[in-house]
Residue frames relative to the residue before (quaternion, step in Angstrom):
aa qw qx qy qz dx dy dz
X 1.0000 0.0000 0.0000 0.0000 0.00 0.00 0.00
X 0.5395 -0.7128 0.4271 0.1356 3.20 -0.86 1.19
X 0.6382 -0.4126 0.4260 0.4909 4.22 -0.64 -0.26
X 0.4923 -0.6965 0.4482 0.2676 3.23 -1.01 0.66
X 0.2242 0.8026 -0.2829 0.4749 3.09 2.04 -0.13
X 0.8202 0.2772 -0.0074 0.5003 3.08 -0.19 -2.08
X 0.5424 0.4776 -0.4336 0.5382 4.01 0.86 0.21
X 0.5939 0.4813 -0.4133 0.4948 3.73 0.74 -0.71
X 0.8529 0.1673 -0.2355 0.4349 3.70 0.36 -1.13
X 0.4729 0.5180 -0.6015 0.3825 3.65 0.26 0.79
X 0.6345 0.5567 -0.3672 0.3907 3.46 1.01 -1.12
X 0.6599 0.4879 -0.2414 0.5179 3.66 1.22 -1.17
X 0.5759 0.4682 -0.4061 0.5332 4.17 0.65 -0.71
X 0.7484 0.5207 -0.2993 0.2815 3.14 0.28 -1.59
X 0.4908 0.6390 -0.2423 0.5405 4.03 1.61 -1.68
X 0.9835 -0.0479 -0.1386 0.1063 3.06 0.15 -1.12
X 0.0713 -0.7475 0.5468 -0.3702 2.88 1.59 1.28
X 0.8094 0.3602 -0.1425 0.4414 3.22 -0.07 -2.39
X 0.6900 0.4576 -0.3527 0.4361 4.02 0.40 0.27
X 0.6733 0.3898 -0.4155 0.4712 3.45 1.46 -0.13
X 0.4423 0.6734 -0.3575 0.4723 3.45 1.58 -0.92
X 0.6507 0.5141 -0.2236 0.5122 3.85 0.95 -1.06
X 0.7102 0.3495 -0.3324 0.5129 4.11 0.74 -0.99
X 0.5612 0.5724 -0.3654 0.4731 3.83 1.16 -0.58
X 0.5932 0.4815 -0.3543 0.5392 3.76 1.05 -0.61
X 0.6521 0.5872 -0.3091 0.3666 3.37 0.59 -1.17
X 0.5515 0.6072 -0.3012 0.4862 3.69 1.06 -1.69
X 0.7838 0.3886 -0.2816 0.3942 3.76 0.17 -1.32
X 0.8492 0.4049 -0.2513 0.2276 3.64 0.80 -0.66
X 0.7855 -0.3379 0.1727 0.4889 3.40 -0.59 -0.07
X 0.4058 -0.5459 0.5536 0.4805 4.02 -0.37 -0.06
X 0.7251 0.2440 -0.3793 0.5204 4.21 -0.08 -0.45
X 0.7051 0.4517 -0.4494 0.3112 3.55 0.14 0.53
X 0.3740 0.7773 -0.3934 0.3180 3.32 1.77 0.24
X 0.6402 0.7103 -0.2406 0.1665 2.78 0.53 -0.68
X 0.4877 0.5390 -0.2702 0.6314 3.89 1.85 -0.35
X 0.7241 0.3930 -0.3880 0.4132 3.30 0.87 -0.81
X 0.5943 0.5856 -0.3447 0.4302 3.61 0.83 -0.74
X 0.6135 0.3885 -0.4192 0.5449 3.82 0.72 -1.09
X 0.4445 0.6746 -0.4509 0.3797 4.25 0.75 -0.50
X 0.7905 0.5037 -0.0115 0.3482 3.02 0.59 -1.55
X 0.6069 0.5322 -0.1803 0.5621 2.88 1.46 -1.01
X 0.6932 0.5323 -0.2748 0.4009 3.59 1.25 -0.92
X 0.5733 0.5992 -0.2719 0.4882 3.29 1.64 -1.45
X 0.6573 0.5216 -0.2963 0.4561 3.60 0.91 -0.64
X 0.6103 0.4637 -0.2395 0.5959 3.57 0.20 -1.21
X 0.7481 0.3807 -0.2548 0.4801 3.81 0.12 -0.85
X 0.6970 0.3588 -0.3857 0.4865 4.01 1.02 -0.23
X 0.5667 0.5720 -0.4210 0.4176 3.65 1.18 -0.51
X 0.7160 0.5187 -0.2867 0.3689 3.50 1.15 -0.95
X 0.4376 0.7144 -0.2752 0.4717 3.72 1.68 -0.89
X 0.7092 0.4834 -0.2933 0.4210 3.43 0.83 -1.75
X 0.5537 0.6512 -0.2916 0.4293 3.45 0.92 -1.69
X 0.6760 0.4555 -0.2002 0.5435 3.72 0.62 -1.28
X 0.7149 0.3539 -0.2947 0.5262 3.77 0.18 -0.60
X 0.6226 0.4301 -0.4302 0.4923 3.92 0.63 -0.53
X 0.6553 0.6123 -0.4094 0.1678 3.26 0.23 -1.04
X 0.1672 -0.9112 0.3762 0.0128 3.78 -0.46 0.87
X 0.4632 0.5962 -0.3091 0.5783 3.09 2.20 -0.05
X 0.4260 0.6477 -0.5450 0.3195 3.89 0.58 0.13
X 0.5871 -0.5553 0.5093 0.2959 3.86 -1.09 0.27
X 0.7950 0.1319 -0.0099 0.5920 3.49 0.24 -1.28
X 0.0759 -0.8363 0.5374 0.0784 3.91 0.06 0.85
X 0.5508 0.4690 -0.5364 0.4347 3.70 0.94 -0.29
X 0.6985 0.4626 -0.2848 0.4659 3.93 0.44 -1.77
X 0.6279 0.4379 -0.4562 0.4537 4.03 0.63 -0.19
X 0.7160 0.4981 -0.3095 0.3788 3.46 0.84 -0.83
X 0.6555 0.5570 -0.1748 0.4791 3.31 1.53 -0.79
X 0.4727 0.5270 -0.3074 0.6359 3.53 1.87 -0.22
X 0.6417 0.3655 -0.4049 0.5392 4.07 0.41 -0.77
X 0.4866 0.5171 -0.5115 0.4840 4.01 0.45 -0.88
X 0.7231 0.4874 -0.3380 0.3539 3.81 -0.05 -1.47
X 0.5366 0.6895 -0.2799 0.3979 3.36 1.34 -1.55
X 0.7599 0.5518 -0.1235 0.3208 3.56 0.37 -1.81
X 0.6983 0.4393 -0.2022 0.5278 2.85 0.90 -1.13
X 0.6771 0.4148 -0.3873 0.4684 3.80 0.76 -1.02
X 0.7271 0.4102 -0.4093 0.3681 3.74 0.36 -0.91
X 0.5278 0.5608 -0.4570 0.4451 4.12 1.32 -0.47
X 0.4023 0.6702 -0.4145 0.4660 3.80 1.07 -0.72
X 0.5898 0.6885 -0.1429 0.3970 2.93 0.24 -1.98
X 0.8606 0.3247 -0.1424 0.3657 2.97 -0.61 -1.57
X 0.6098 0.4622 -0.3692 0.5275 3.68 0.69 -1.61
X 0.8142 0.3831 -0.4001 0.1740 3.65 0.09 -0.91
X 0.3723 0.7317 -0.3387 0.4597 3.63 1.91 -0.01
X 0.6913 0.3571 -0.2572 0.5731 3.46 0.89 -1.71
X 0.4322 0.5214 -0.5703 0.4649 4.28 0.50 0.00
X 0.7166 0.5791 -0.2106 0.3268 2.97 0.17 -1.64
X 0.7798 0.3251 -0.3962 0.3594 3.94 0.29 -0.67
């Protein structure tokens, strides 16, 4: 397991890659079709505010295997996410 450091900025490279890749989708499409991409966004957000919360959190028992469970987290919900922004 890497620095908690280097979890903070993958989670944040990784977000917001997938949020410009999303405004670049947005640029090409119609204005009434924005909308999926915005609730996207809206998810990628809400879903990085909650990640941080989880990575700050210092009251956990096992902090390596919790930290190593958000890593798992990040990656599945970016998965996630890219496959939504395929998807519109």
């Amino acid at each position: 397991m890497g620095s908690i450091k280097n979890l903070k900025k993958d989670l944040n490279n990784v977000y917001g890659e997938i949020i410009d890749a999303v405004m670049i989708h947005q640029e090409t499409m119609a204005p009434e079709d924005q909308t999926k991409s915005e609730a996207l966004v809206d998810d990628i957000i809400a879903s990085f505010d909650d990640l941080v919360e989880k990575i700050n959190n210092k009251s956990v028992e096992k902090r390596a295997s919790h930290l190593k469970s958000v890593q798992i987290e990040v990656e599945k919900q970016s998965n996630d996410f890219i496959e939504r922004l395929n998807n519109l």
